[in-house]
Every structure is written in structure tokens, then in C-alpha cells.
N, C-alpha and C positions, 0 to 999 in steps of 0.2 A: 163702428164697434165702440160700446164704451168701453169706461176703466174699467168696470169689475169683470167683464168679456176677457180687454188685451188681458189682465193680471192671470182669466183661467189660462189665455192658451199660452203664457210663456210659463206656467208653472207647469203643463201636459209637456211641453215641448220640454221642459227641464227635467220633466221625468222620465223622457223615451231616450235622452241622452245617455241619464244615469243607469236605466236599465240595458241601455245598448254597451257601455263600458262593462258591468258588471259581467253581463253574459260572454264579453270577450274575452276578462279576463278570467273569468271561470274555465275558456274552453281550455283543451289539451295543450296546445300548439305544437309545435314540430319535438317531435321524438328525441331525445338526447341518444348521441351515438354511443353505442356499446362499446364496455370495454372491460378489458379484462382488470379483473379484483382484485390480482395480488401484484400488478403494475406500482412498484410506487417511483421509479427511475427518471429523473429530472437531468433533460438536457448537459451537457459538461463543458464548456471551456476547452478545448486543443483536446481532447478524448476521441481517438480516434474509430472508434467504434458508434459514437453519437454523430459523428459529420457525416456529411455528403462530399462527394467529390469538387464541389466548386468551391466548397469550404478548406478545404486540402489547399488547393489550389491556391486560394486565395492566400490561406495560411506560407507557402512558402514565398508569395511576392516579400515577406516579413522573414521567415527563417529556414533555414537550413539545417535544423536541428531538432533531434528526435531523443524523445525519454521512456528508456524502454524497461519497465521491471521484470526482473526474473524473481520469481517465488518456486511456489514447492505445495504441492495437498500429501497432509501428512500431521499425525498427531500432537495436537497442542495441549496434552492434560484432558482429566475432566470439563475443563471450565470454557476451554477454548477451543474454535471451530479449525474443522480440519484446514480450510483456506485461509488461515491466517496469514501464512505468508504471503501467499497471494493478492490480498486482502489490502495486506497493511503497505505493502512494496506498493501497489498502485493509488492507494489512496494518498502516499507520501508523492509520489509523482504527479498526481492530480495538483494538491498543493503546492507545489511548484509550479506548474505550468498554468497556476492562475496570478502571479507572480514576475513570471517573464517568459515570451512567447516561444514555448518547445512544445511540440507533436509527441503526447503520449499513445506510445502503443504494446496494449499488452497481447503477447504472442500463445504461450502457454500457460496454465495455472500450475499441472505438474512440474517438479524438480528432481533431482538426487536426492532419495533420501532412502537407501536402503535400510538402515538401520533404526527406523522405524517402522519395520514389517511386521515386528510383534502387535502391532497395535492392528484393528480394524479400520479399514476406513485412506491407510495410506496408501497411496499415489507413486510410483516410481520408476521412471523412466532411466536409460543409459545416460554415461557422460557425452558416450560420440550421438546419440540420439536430439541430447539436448543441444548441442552446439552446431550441427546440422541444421537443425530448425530454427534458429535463433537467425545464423550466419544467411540463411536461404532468404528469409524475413527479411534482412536490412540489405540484402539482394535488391529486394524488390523497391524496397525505400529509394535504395539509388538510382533505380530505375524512374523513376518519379522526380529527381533534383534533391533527396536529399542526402548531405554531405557528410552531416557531421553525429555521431549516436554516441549517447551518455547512457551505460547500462548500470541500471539500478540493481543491485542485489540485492534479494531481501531475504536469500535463505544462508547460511552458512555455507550446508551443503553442498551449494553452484558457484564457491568462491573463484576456484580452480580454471572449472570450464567459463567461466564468465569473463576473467582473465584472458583465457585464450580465445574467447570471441574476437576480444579488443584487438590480439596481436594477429589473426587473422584478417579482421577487416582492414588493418595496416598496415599489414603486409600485400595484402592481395589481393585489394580496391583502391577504388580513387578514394574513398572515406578516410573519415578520420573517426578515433573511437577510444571511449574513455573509461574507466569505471570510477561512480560519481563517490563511493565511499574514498578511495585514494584521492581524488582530484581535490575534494572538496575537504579534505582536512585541516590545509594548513586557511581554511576561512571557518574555524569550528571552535577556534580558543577565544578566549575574553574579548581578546582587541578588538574582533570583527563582528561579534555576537553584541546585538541590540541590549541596551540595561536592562529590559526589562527581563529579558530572557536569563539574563545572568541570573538577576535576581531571585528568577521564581525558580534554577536550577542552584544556585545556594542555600536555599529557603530548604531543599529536599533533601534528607537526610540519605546520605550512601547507601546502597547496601551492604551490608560487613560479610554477608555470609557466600559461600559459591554459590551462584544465582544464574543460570544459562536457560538453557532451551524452557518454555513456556512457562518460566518463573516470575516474580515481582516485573520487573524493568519491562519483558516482553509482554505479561499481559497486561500493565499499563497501557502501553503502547495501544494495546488492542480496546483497552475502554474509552482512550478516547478518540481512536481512528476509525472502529465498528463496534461502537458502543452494543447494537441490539443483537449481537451477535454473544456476547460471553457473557456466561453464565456462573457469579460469584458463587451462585447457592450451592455449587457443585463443587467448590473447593474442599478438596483434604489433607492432612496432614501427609506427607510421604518420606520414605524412606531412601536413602540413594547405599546401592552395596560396589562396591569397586573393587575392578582389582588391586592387594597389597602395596602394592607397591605405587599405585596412581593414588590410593587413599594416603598416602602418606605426603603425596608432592600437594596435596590439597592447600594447606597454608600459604605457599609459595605460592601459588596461581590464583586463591584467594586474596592476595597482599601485590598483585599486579607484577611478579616477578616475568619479565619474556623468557627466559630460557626453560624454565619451570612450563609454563605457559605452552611453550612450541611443542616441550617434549610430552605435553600431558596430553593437547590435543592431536597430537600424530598418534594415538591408542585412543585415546578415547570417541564414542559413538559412533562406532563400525562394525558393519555389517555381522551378525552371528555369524555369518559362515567364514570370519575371518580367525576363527579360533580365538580371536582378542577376549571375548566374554566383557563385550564394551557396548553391544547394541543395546536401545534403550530398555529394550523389556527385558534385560538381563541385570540393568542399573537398577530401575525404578519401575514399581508397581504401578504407579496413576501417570507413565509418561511425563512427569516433571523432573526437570532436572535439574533440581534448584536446591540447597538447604534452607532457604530464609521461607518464609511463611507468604505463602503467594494470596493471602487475603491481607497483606498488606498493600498491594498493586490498587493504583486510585488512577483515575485519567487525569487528575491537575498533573500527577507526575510523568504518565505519558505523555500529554500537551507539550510537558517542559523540553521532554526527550524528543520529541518530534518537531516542534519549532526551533529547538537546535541545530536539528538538521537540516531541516529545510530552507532555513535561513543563510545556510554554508554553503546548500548546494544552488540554493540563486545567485550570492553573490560570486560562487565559481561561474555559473554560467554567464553571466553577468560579464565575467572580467576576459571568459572566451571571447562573448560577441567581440567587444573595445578591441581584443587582441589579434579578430581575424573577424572582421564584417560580413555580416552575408553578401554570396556572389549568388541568385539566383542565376538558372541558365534554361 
């Protein structure tokens, strides 16, 4: 063969490569598996609804310790979704337990919230209804080696029954059982809080005005714990009507007074049919229960409120482990 021969056939030969690449990557290949479209749910950390059981498993050769949030489905305003509490109670616990190793498990979304039955859309189960099922729940935890339950409240409403979750599983289990807003208090003032956190909670100016259920602070919270969830544009101005005599104690419990404070919320947002004339659609037209202007609510000042927290409530749990090690068994 001469040269100008070999040069045809390794240019032939160079071109049945390039058209054998081409046409392969032209073809189809293997089908991408279906899936559903409004899936956007990524894996969690100690979320126990994303593990499997060897993951459990594995999880308690490390702890003994479980983070359980109680919420509530029930009216947050205009702006804000009914599962807020829900929402923000597990998302705060998730945070945490990517932090230091506890088994998040949420039980129910419903809470206690009869006095917001004017609204649509609310959720409301009994006190003995929710403490059965709570109590049955960390039954079954025990059942399993775990020892030790931190219950997160995230509604008002279930302060009570939450409570006495605690003092039933420690009364009347081998558990031990805590509520992580009392526990984690005395790790939530300066000394123990990170500078930065200080910082960017000095940086935030108070709110002056009474400001509760789905007002500034709580829907903060909520822009920057389920941002795509609240909906600013829907903010409006509202009105709050009280009974006489709670419209007056208002200054006092707006200025942090407790006893003002104790006696306003033993009447205030309870159920219509308590004769109180305190449930929320009897206060307030748009379900806010705030006077300050709830389109001042930003998520830098949720972030500040929520890393406060969650910063207290690891170094509590934190200071549990040191104080009492896990005993797997």
C-alpha cells in the first residue's frame, strides 16, 4: 500500500469512528426514572420520618435522646400558613439536631387551639386527646432504647398538656422528660449566647407595641424558617377590640409586667363558648393579634430569634449528655 492509499484508509477509518460516536450519542439511552413534580424533599439528618430502621438503629448506638415538637394547624393571619406552628416547631428542631445528635420526631401537626374556630382552615383536637397520643408515641420510643424526650412546644396553646406529658413520662416510665423552652433558659442570656448572635439580636430594634399570635416576631420567625410559605403581600392593617378591662391591663403586659401578664393571659384567647368574648374572631378581624405593623416582620430578625434558640437548646442538651452519658441497652 502506498502513502496516499495508508493516508485514504486511516482517514475512512477516522470517519466510521466519528460517525459511530455521533450516532451513539445521539441515541436515547436508558429512560430517566419518573418522578413526581412537586417532590422537592431532601433527605434530613436525625428526621425521623426520612430514615430507615438500621439508621434508628444505628442512631441510638450514639443517643438516647429524642426531639419531639408539638405544634398546632390553625390560623396565622392573612400572611401566614395554617401549619405554622407546625412548621416552625420542627424546623427549629431539625436545626438542632444537625448540631448535636437527637432523633427528631414529629407526632401530630394538630394542637389545642379552640379559640381559633372563627377562622377557616383551623385544626383542634382535645387536651386529653393530645396527651394520649403524644404519651402512647414516646411509649413506643421506649420501646426501641430510647430514654431520654426534650418536648419542644411550638404552640402556646399545648403549654399545659406538654407539661404534663413531661410529668407523666416521669412519673410513670423508665424515661426521663423535659420541656426544652424551661430547660434551655437559663443557656439563652448573653454569657452563653455566641457574639455574633448577641450582636445581630442588639442590632434589632424591640417591639414596643403588644405583639403575640401571628404578629412581627412570630412571622419573622416564619420568613426565615419557611420562607416560601408566607405571604407579605397579604399583610393588613388590623384592629384588636378587648374586653374593658384586658384593654386597660394592655400597657402593663406590654412593658413585661408578670402579674399583669399572668392575669391578662388567664382571659385572654379562649374559646367563644367561654362567655370570655376573648377568642380570636371576637378580638381581631384578620386573626392577628399584634398592634405593631406586621410588615415590619423581616427574616434577619427571625434568623436572630431562632439562632437564639437554638443555640440554648444545644448547649442544654449538650450539658444533659456531660451530665448523664448514654447507656444504650
Amino acid at each position: 500500500m502506498n502513502a496516499p492509499d495508508g493516508v485514504r484508509v486511516r482517514c475512512l477509518l477516522f470517519a466510521l469512528l466519528l460517525g459511530a460516536a455521533q450516532a451513539l450519542a445521539a441515541s436515547p439511552g436508558p429512560a430517566a426514572a419518573p418522578s413526581n413534580p412537586l417532590w422537592t424533599h431532601a433527605k434530613i439528618k436525625n428526621y425521623l420520618p426520612d430514615m430507615t430502621w438500621p439508621e434508628v438503629a444505628d442512631l441510638l448506638t450514639r443517643t438516647d435522646m429524642a426531639l419531639i415538637p408539638v405544634g398546632a394547624l390553625e390560623e396565622h393571619g392573612p400572611q401566614g400558613p395554617i401549619g405554622t406552628d407546625f412548621y416552625n416547631g420542627t424546623e427549629q428542631a431539625l436545626l438542632v439536631a444537625q448540631r448535636t445528635d437527637i432523633l427528631v420526631v414529629p407526632i401530630l401537626m394538630p394542637g389545642n387551639s379552640p379559640y381559633h374556630m372563627g377562622f377557616p382552615g383551623t385544626i383542634t383536637i382535645s387536651a386529653e386527646t393530645l396527651e394520649k397520643v403524644y404519651f402512647e408515641a414516646i411509649q413506643s420510643l421506649l420501646r426501641h432504647g430510647f430514654r431520654r424526650f426534650v418536648l419542644l412546644n411550638a404552640h402556646g396553646g399545648n403549654a399545659a398538656t406538654t407539661r404534663f406529658i413531661v410529668d407523666r413520662v416521669n412519673q410513670e416510665t423508665a424515661g426521663v422528660a423535659v420541656e426544652l423552652e424551661d430547660a434551655s433558659r437559663p443557656f439563652a442570656d448573653d454569657a452563653h449566647l455566641s457574639a455574633a448572635t448577641r450582636a445581630e439580636n442588639d442590632r434589632l430594634a424591640r417591639i414596643k407595641e403588644f405583639d403575640r399570635h401571628a404578629g412581627v416576631e412570630e412571622t419573622s420567625e416564619s420568613l426565615y424558617l419557611i420562607p416560601g410559605l408566607v405571604n407579605m403581600r397579604a399583610v393588613v392593617p388590623t384592629t384588636l377590640q378587648l374586653p374593658a378591662h384586658l384593654e386597660a391591663m394592655l400597657p402593663k403586659v406590654t412593658s413585661g409586667d408578670r402579674t399583669s401578664s399572668l392575669l391578662f393571659l388567664a382571659e385572654a384567647l379562649k374559646a367563644k363558648d367561654t362567655g370570655k368574648h376573648t377568642s380570636t374572631r371576637e378580638m381581631t378581624p384578620t386573626g392577628v393579634w399584634s398592634l405593631a405593623d406586621v410588615a415590619q416582620a423581616t427574616a434577619e430578625r427571625g434568623k436572630a430569634r431562632s439562632d437564639a434558640f437554638v443555640e440554648a437548646a444545644v448547649q442544654f442538651i449538650e450539658t444533659w449528655k456531660s451530665l448523664r452519658p448514654n447507656r444504650p441497652e
